[in-house]
C-alpha positions as CSV (number, residue, x, y, z in Angstrom):
1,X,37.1,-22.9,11.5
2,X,33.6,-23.8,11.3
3,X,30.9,-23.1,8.3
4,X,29.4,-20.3,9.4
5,X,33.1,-18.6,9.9
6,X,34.1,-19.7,7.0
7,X,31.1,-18.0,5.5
8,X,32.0,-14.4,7.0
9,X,35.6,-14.9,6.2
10,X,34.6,-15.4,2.4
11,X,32.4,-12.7,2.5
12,X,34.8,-9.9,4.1
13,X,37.5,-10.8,1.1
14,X,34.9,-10.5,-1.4
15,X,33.8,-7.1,0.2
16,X,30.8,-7.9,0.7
17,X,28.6,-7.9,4.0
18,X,27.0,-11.0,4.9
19,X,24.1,-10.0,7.0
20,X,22.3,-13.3,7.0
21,X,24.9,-15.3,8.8
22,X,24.8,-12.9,11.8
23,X,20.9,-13.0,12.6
24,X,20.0,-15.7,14.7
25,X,17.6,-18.8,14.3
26,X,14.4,-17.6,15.4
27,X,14.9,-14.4,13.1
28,X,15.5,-17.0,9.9
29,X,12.9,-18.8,10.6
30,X,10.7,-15.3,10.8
31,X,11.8,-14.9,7.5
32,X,11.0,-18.1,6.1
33,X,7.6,-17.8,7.4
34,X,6.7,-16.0,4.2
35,X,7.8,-18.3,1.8
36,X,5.9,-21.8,1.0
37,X,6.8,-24.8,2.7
38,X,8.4,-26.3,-0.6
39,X,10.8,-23.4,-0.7
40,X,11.7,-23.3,3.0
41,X,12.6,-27.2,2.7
42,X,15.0,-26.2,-0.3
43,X,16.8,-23.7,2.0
44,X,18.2,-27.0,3.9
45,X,21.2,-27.3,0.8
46,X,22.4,-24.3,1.7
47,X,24.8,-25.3,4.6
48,X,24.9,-27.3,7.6
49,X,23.5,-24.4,9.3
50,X,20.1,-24.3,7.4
51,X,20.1,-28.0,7.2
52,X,17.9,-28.8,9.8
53,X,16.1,-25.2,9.5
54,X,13.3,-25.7,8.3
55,X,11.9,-28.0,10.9
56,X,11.8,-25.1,13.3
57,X,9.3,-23.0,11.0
58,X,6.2,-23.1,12.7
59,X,4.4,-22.7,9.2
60,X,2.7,-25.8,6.6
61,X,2.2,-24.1,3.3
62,X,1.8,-26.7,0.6
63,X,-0.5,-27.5,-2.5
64,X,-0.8,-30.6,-3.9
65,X,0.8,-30.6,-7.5
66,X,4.2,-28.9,-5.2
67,X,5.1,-32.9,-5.4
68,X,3.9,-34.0,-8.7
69,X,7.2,-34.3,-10.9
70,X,8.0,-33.7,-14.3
71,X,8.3,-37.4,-16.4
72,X,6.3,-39.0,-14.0
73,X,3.7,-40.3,-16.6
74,X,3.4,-42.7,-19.1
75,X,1.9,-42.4,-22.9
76,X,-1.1,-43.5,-21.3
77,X,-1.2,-40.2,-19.1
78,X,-1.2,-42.8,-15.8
79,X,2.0,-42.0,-13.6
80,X,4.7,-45.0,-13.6
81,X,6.4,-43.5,-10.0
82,X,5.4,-43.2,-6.9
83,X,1.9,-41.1,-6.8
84,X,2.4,-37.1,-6.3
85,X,-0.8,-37.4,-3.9
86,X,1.1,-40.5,-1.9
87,X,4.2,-38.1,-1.7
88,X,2.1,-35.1,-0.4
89,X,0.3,-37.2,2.1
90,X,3.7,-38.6,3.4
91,X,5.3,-35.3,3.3
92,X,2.0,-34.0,6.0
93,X,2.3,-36.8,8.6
94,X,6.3,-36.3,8.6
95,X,6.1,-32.8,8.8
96,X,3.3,-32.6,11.5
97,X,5.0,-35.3,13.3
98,X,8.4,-32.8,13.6
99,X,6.1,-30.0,15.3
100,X,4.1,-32.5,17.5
101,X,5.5,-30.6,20.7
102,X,5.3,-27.7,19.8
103,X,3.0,-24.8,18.3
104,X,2.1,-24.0,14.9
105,X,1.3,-20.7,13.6
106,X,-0.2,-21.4,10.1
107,X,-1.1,-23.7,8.3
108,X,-1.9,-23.8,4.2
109,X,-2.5,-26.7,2.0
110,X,-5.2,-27.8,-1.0
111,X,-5.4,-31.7,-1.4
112,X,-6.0,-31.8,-4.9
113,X,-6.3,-35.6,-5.7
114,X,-5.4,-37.4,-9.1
115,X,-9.3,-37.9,-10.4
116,X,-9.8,-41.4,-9.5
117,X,-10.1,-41.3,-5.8
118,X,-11.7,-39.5,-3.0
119,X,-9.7,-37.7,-0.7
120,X,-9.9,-40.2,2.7
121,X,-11.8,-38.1,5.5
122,X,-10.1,-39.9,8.5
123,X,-6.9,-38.4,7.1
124,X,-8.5,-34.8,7.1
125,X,-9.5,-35.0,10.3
126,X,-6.6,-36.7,11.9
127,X,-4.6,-33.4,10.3
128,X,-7.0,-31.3,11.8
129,X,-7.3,-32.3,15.0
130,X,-3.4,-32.4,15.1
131,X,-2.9,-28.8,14.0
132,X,-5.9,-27.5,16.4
133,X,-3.8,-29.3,18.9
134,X,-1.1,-27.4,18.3
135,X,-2.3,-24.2,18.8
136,X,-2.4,-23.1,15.3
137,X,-4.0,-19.4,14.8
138,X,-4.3,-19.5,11.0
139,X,-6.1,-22.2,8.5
140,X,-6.7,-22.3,4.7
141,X,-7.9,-25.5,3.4
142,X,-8.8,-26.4,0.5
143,X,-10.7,-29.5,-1.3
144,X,-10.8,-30.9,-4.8
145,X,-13.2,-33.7,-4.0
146,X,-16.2,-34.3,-5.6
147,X,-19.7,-33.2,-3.8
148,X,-20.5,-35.2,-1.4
149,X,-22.7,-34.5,2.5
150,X,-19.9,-36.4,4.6
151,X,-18.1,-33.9,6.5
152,X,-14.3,-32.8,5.5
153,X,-13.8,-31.2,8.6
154,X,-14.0,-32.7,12.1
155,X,-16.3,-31.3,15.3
156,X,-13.1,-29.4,16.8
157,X,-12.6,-26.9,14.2
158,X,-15.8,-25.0,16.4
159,X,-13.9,-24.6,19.7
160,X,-10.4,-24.0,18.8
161,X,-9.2,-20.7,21.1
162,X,-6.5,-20.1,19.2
163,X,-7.7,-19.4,15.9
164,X,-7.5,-16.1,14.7
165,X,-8.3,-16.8,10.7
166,X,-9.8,-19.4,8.8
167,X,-10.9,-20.2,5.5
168,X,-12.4,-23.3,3.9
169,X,-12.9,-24.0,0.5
170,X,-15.1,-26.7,-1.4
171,X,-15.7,-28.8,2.2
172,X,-18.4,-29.9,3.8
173,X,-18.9,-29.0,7.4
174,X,-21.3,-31.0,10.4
175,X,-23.9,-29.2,12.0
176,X,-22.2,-28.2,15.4
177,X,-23.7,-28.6,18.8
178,X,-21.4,-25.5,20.4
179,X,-19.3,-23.1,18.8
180,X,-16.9,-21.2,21.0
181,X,-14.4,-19.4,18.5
182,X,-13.1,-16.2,20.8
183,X,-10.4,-15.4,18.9
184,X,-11.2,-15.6,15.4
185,X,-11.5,-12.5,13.0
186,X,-11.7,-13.4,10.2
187,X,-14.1,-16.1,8.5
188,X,-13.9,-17.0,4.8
189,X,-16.2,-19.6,3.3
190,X,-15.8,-20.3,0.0
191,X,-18.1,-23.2,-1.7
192,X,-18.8,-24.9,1.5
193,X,-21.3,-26.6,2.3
194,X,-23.6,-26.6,5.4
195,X,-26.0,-29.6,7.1
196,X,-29.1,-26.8,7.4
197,X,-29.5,-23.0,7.8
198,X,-28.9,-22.9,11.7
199,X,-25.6,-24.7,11.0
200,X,-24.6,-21.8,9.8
201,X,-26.0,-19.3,11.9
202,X,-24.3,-21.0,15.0
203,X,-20.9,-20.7,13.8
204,X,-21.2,-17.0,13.0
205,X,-23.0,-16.1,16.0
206,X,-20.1,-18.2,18.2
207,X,-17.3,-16.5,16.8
208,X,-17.5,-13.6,19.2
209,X,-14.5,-11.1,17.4
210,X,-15.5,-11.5,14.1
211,X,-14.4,-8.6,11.8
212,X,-14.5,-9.7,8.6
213,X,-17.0,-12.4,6.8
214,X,-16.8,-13.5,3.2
215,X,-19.0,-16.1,1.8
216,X,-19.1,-17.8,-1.5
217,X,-22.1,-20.0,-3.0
218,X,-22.0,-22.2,-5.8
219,X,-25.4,-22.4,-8.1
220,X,-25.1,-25.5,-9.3
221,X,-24.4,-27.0,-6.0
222,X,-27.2,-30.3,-5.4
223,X,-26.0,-30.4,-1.5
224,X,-26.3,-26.5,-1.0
225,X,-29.9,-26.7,1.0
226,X,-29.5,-23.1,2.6
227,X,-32.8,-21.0,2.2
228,X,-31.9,-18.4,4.6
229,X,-28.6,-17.4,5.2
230,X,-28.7,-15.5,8.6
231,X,-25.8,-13.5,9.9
232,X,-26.5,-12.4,13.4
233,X,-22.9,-11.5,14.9
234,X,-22.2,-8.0,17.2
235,X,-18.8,-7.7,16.5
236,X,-18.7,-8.1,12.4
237,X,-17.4,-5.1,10.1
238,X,-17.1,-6.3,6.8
239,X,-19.1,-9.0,5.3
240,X,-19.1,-10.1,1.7
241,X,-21.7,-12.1,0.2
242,X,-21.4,-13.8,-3.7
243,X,-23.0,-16.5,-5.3
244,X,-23.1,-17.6,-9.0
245,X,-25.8,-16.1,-11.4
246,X,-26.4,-19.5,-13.4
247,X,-30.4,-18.6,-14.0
248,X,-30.9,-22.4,-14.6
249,X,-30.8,-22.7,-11.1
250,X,-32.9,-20.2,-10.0
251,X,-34.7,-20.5,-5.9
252,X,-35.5,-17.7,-3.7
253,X,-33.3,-17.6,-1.2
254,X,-33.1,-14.5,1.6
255,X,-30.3,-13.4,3.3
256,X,-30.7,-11.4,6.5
257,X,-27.8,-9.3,8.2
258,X,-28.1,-7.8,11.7
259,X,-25.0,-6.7,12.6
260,X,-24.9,-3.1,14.1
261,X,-21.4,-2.3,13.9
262,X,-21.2,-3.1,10.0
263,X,-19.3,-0.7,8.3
264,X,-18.5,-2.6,4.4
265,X,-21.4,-4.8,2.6
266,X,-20.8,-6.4,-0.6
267,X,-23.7,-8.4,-2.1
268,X,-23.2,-10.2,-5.5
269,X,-25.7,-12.2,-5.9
270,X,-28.6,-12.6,-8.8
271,X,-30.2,-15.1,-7.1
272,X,-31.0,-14.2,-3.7
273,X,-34.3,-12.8,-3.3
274,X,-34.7,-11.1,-0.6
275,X,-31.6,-8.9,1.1
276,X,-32.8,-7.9,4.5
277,X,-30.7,-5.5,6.7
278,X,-31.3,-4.9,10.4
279,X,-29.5,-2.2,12.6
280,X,-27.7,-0.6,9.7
281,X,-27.0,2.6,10.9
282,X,-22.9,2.1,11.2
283,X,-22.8,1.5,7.1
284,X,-20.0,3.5,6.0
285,X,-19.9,2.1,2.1
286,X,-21.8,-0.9,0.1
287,X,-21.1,-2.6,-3.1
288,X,-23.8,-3.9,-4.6
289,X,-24.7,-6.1,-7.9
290,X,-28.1,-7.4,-7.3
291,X,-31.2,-8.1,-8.9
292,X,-34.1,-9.7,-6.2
293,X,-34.2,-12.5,-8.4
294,X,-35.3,-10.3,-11.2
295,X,-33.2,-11.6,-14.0
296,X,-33.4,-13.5,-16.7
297,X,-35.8,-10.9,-18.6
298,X,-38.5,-10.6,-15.9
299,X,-39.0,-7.1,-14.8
300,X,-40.1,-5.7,-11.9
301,X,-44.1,-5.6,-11.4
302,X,-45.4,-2.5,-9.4
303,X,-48.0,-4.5,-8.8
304,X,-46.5,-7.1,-6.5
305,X,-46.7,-5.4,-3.2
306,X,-44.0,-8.1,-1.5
307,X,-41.5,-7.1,-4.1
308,X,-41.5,-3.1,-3.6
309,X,-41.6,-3.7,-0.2
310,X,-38.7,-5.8,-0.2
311,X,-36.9,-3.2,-2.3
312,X,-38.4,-0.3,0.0
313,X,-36.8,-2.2,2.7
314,X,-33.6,-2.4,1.7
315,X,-32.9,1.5,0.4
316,X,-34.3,2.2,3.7
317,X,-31.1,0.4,5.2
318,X,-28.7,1.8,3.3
319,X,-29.3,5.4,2.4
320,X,-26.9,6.8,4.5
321,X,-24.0,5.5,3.7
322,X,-21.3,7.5,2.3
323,X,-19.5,5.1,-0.6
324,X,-21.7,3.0,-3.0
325,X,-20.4,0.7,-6.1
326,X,-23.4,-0.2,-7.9
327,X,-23.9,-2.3,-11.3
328,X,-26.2,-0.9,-14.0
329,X,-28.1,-4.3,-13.1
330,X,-29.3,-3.0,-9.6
331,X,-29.4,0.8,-11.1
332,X,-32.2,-0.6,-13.6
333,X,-34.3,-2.2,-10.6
334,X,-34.5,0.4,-8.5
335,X,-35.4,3.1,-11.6
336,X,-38.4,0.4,-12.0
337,X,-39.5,0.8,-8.9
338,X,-39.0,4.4,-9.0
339,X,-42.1,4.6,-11.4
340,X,-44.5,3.7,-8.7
341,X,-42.5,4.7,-5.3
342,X,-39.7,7.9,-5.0
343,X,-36.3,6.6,-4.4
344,X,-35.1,7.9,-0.5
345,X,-32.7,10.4,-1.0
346,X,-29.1,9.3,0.2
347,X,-28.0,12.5,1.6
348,X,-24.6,11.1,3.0
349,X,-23.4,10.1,-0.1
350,X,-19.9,11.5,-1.3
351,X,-18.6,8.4,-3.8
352,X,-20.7,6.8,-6.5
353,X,-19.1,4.2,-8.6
354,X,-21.2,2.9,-11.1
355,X,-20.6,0.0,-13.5
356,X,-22.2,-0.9,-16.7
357,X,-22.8,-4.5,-18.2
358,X,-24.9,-2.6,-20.9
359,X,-25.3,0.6,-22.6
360,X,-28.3,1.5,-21.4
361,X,-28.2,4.9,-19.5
362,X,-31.5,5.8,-19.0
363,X,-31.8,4.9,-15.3
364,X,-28.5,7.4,-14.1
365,X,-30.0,10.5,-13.8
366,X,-32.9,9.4,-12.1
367,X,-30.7,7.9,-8.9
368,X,-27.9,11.1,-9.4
369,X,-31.4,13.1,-8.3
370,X,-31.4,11.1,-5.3
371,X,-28.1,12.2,-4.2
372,X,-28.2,16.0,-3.2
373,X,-24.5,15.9,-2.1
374,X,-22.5,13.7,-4.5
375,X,-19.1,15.0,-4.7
376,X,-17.8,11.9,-7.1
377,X,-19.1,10.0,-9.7
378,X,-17.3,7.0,-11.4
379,X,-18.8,5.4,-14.1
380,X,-17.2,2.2,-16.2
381,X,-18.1,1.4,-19.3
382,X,-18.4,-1.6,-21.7
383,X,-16.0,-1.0,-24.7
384,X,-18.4,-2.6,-27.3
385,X,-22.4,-1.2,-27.3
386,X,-25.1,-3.6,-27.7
387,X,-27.2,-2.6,-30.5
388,X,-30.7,-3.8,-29.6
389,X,-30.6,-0.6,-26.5
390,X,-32.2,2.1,-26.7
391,X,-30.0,6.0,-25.5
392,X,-32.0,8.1,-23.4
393,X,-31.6,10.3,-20.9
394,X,-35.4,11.0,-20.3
395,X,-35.7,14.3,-18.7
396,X,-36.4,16.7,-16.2
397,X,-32.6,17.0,-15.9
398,X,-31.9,18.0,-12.3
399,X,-28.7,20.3,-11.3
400,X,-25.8,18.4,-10.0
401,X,-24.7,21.0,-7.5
402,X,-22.2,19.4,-5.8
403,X,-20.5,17.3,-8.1
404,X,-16.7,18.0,-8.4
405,X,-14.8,15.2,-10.0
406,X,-16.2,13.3,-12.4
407,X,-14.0,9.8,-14.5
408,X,-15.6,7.8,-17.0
409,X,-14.1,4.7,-18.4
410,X,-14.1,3.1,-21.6
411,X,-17.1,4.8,-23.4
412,X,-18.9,3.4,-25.6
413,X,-19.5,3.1,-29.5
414,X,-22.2,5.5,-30.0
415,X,-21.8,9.5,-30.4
416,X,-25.2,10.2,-29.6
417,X,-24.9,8.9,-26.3
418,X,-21.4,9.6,-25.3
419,X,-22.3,13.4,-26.2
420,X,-25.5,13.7,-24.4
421,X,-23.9,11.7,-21.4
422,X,-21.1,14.1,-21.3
423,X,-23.1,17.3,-21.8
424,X,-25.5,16.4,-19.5
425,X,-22.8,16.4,-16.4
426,X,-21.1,19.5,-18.2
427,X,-24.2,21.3,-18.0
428,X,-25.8,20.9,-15.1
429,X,-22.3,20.7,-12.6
430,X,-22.3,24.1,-11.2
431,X,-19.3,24.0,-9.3
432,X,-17.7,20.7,-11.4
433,X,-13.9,20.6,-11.2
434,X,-12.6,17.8,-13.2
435,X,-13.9,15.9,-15.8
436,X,-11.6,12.5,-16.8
437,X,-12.5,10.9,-20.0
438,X,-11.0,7.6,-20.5
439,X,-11.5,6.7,-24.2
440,X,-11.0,3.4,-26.1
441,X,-9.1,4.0,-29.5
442,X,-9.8,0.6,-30.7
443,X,-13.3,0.9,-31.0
444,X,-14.9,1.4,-34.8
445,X,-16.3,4.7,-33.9
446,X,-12.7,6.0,-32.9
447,X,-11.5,4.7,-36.2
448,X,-13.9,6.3,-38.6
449,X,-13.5,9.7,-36.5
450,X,-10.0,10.8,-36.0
451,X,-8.9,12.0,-32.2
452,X,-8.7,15.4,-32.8
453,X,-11.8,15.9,-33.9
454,X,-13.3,13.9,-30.9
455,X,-11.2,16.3,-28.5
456,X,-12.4,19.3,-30.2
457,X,-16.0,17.9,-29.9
458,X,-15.9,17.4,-26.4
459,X,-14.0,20.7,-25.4
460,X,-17.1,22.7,-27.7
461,X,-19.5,21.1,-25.2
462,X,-20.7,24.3,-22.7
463,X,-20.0,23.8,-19.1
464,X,-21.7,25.2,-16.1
465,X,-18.6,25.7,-14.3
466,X,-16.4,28.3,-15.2
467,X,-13.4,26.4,-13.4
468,X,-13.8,23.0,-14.6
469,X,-11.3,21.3,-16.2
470,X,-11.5,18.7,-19.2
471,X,-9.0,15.8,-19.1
472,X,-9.4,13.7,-22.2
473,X,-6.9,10.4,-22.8
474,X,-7.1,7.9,-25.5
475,X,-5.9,4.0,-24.7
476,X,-4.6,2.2,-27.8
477,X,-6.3,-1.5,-27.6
């Protein structure tokens, strides 16, 4: 009687069903394609039949500390065993060396080195060029090593066929002579760092199926030299732009999309000057926390004609979307510049999410005036007010006429304003449905007040709509 017999047999007097031991290999090692590599390789004590398992998955999921061990260090904090990063390294060639012949479908690994050495580019590359070899449709690498403008990632990454998503974190790529990447669809770049600005516009534009594009830039970075960050593709639906909002490093920088079939645009940048979208007109929903390079306590000057026709520019592109998540940040711009030109009215838009860094409201109403047919309005507060703001809603107040469901989250400290923000959507929402207030019990003014006099309070407000409905709930923090 062999194992796997022996296996069913033990399993029928137990009463139980032992469905694992009837599917065959190549459904196992469908399974174990969702598990880490670390965990597959454990599956080989399980019997003689996963023993040799694990070889067969056509998947390389690993992070460096998966081979640091526990006791492996000395009072001195220096490891007296053989190095985790020596181990890893070892581990790579062996297992790479197993699927030589054959495809792989993904592969997954950060080389996180000890501190005192630099991971060795030869290596990288050799790696590389051996999965790309292989066929492989899926790569996420990332690095630990410090900056440096000696490419990570070798020439061959631009014309594999078979790649169908890739993402590279903290590397450093060459400038490529052709890019031919038909199959790819998704592009993330996360810290990475480019030779020059058409380096970067070559990739994108040779990646023929792109659908989705994130991309991540670090402030602080020396070897970031981008100025313009072009991203001409004809394909692209969703692309995602962040960078950090350290003012110490403060440049103008422009980013310009042109990408007609763009349905999701998320800009997060404080940073970026100049946000410049062509052939907009498929924009289905932006999310946007940007300042033109206004922060820092500069405000907007109506009389720099550049600037309010850079902002002119961009509400021009996206006015007609449906969806927008803005942050008070970008709210408090474009009410500056609505002093000296009229904000376009976005007629298309259903769904406005709006999050506050601050409690300053004053800018709201003036961009809910902009948006004839709102239907919802989400709006996230901080929990604790800042006390230097001033509350105003500065009138005329407009009527909301197609609002229906309103939420608000975590309001703030103050009475005043809570009341007037809450009247002012009560009574001017004609045909309002539902209005969800999300209150913070752990703020002071919550303790000094208690809840049923709050409810009472905000039930006594008069509402323009006969049918809408008041939902109050009060989170214990």
């Amino acid at each position: 009687m062999d194992e796997a017999e022996e296996v069913r047999v033990g399993a029928k007097q137990s009463g139980e069903v032992d469905r694992i031991s009837h599917l065959p290999d190549s459904l196992l090692c469908q399974v174990l394609l969702f598990l880490p590599t670390k965990d597959v390789v454990k599956s080989s004590v399980l019997s003689r039949r996963w023993r040799d398992l694990w070889k067969c998955v056509p998947r390389l999921d690993l992070y460096g500390f998966d081979f640091h061990e526990e006791g492996c260090y000395t009072e001195s904090g220096m490891e007296n065993c053989v190095s985790f990063v020596d181990r890893f390294l070892s581990f790579v060639d062996r297992f790479l060396g197993l699927h030589s012949e054959s495809c792989l479908e993904s592969v997954r690994f950060s080389f996180l080195g000890d501190g005192n050495r630099e991971p060795d580019n030869a290596l990288i590359w050799r790696w590389m060029n051996t999965v790309l070899d292989m066929k492989v449709k899926h790569i996420e690498y990332s690095e630990d090593a410090r900056e440096s403008d000696e490419s990570q990632i070798p020439p061959a990454i631009y014309t594999c066929l078979t790649l169908v998503s890739l993402e590279l974190c903290g590397v450093t790529m060459s400038s490529p002579e052709f890019v031919s990447l038909p199959s790819l669809r998704v592009l993330d770049l996360i810290y990475v760092i480019f030779p020059d600005d058409l380096a970067l516009e070559t990739l994108i534009s040779g990646c023929t199926a792109l659908e989705t594009l994130n991309i991540a830039r670090s402030a602080a970075s020396a070897y970031d030299k981008l100025l313009v960050l072009r991203v001409c593709s004809q394909s692209l639906l969703s692309f995602t732009y962040c960078q950090d909002k350290e003012e110490d490093f403060m440049v103008d920088r422009s980013v310009v999309i042109d990408a007609p079939r763009l349905k999701f645009l998320k800009l997060d940048s404080h940073r970026t000057a100049s946000f410049i979208i062509k052939n907009s007109g498929s924009l289905v929903k932006v999310d946007i926390d940007i300042v033109f390079s206004l922060s820092g306590g500069s405000n907007f000057d109506p009389a720099d004609l550049p600037k309010r026709n850079m902002i002119r520019n961009f509400l021009g592109s996206i006015y007609l979307v449906k969806d927008v998540i803005i942050s008070s940040r970008t709210l408090e711009v474009f009410y500056d510049y609505s002093r000296c030109e009229p904000l376009p009215l976005f007629c298309n838009l259903s769904s406005l999410n709006v999050f506050f860094a601050h409690d300053s409201w004053e800018m709201l109403p003036n961009f809910l005036h902009s948006c004839p047919n709102l239907k919802s309005l989400v709006v996230d507060l901080p929990i604790y007010p800042d006390p230097g703001r001033i509350y105003m809603i500065p009138g005329p107040r407009c009527v909301l006429s197609s609002l229906e469901y309103v939420r608000i989250m975590r309001p703030l400290n103050g009475e005043e304003l809570e009341t007037k923000l809450v009247s002012y959507i009560l009574e001017n929402s004609p045909i309002l449905k539902k209005l969800t207030l999300i209150l913070s019990a752990g703020c002071g003014f919550y303790r000094k007040k208690g809840k049923s006099v709050i409810l009472k309070e905000l039930i006594a407000i008069p509402r323009l709509s006969t049918s809408c409905r008041v939902i109050v709930s009060i989170w214990e923090i």
